[in-house]
C-alpha distance (Angstrom), angle and dihedral (degrees) to the residues before:
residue distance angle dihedral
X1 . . .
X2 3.53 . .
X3 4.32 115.9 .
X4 4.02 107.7 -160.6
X5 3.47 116.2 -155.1
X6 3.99 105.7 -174.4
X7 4.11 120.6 168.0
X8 4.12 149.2 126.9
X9 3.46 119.0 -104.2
X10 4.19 99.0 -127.1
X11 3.79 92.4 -153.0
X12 3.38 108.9 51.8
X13 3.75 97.8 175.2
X14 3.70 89.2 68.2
X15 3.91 91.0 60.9
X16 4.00 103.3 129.7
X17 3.97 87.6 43.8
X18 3.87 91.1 53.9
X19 3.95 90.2 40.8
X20 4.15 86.7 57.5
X21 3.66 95.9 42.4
X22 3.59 92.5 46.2
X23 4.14 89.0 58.6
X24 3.72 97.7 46.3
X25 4.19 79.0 54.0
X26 3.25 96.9 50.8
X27 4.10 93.4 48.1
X28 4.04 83.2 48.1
X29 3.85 83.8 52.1
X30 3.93 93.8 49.3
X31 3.90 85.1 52.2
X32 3.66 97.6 60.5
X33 4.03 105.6 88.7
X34 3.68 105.4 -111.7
X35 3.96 100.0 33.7
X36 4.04 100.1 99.3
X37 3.43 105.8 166.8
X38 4.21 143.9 23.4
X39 3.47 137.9 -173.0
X40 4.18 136.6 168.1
X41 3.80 125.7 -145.9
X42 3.92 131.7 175.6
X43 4.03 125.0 -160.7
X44 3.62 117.2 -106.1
X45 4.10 82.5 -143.1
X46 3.66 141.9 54.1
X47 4.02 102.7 -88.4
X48 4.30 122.9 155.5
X49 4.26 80.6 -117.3
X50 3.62 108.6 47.0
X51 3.78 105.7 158.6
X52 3.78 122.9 54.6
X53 3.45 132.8 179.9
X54 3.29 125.3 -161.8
X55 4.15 124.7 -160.3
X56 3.82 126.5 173.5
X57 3.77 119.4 -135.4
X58 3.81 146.7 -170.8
X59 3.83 100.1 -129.4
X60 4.07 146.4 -31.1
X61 4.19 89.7 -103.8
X62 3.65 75.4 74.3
X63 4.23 100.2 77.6
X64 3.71 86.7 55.7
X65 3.49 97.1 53.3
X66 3.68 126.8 111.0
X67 3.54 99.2 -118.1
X68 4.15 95.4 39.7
X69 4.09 76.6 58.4
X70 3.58 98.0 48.1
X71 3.64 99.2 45.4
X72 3.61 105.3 12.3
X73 3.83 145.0 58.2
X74 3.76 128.9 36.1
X75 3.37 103.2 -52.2
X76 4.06 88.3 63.0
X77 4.37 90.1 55.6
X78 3.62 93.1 88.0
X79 3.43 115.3 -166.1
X80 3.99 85.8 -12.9
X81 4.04 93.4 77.8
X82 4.15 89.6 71.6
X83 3.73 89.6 47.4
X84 3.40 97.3 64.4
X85 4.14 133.5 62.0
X86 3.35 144.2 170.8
X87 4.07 78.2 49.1
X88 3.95 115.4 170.7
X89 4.01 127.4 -176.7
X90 3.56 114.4 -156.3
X91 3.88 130.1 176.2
X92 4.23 112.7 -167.8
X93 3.34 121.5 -177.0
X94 3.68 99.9 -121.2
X95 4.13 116.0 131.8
X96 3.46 98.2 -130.9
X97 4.00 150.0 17.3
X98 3.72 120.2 -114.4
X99 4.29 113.1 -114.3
X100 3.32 97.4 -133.0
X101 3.93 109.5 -168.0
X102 3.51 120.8 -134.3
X103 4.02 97.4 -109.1
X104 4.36 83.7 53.7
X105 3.29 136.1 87.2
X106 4.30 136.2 -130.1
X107 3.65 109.1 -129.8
X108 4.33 107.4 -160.7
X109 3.73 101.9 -164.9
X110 3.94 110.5 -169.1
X111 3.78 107.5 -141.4
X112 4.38 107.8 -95.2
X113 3.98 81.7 49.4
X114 3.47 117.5 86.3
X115 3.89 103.0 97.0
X116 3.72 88.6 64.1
X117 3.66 87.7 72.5
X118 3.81 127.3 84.5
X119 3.98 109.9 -96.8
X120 3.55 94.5 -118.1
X121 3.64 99.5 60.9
X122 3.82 114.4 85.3
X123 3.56 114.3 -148.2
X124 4.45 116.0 -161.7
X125 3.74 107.8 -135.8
X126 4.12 118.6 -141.7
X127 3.78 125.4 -154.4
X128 4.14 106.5 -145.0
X129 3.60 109.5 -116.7
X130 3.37 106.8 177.2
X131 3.79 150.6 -9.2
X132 3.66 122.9 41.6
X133 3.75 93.5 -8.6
X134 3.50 81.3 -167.3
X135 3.82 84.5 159.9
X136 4.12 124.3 33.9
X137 3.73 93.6 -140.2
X138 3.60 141.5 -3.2
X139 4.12 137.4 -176.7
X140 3.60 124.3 -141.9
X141 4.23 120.1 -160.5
X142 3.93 128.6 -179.1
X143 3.41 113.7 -143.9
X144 3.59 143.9 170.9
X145 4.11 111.1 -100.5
X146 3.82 97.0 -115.6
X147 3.72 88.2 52.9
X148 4.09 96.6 40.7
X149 3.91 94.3 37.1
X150 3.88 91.1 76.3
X151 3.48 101.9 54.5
X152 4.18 84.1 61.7
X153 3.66 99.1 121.8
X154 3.78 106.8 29.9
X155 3.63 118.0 121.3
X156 3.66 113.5 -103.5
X157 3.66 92.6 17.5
X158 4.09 123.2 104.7
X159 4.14 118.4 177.7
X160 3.61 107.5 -151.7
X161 4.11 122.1 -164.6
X162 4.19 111.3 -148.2
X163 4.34 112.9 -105.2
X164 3.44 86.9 -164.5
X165 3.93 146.0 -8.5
X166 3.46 124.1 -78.5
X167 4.16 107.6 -89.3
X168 3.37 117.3 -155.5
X169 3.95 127.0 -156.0
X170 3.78 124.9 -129.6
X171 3.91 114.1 -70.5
């Protein structure tokens, strides 16, 4: 299953501190048995959601778990979870995250979207499951930037650039 994290960072000033707390929380993340993989993406545009994380896990039992609560969820952001709006949980039933390599690009497509997108590019569509489901369904593509970099500006579409690789927990 696919658990997407997407939000703004409210003080932007405090960027590099965010960027480090956000890795230590991902590697807490990875601990928790069930969490198997991580990875952090930023739009190259001005959207109301601009950073989205993206973590692979076994199941939905797993955000009432006692070790999701102990280490997990937004009671465990600390001072983090009033620095950041427009914040959205979303759990898709999807097996797997993409690896996007660093030189790719994350293509969000908002359901209604797809023809915008050049026919060659295959987009996977995900059901929401869970959470929020602040949206009913969502696709995700990976795409090289001179392909994704054009669709910046259409509606429904974000472009996201990778943070950081994808981590992976212990199998």
């Amino acid at each position: 299953m696919i658990y997407m994290v997407e939000m703004a960072l409210l003080e932007t000033a405090r960027r590099a501190e965010w960027d480090a707390w956000y890795v230590a929380h991902q590697h807490r993340l990875l601990s928790i048995p069930g969490f198997r993989a991580s990875q952090r993406f930023e739009t190259i545009h001005m959207v109301e959601s601009p950073f989205v994380a993206l973590h692979e896990v076994d199941s939905p039992e797993l955000f009432a778990s006692p070790f999701y609560r102990a280490k997990g969820g937004p009671n465990n952001t600390g001072e983090w979870q009033a620095k950041m709006g427009n914040w959205h949980r979303n759990l898709f039933g999807a097996d797997h995250t993409p690896d996007v390599p660093m030189d790719a690009r994350l293509v969000i497509v908002e359901e209604g979207c797809g023809p915008a997108l050049p026919d060659h590019q295959s987009v996977r569509w995900m059901e929401a499951v869970g959470l929020d489901c602040s949206v009913p369904r969502r696709g995700l593509a990976v795409m090289p930037p001179a392909t994704a970099d054009r669709l910046v500006g259409t509606p429904g579409i974000r472009v996201l650039k990778p943070i950081g690789a994808r981590l992976r927990g212990e199998d």
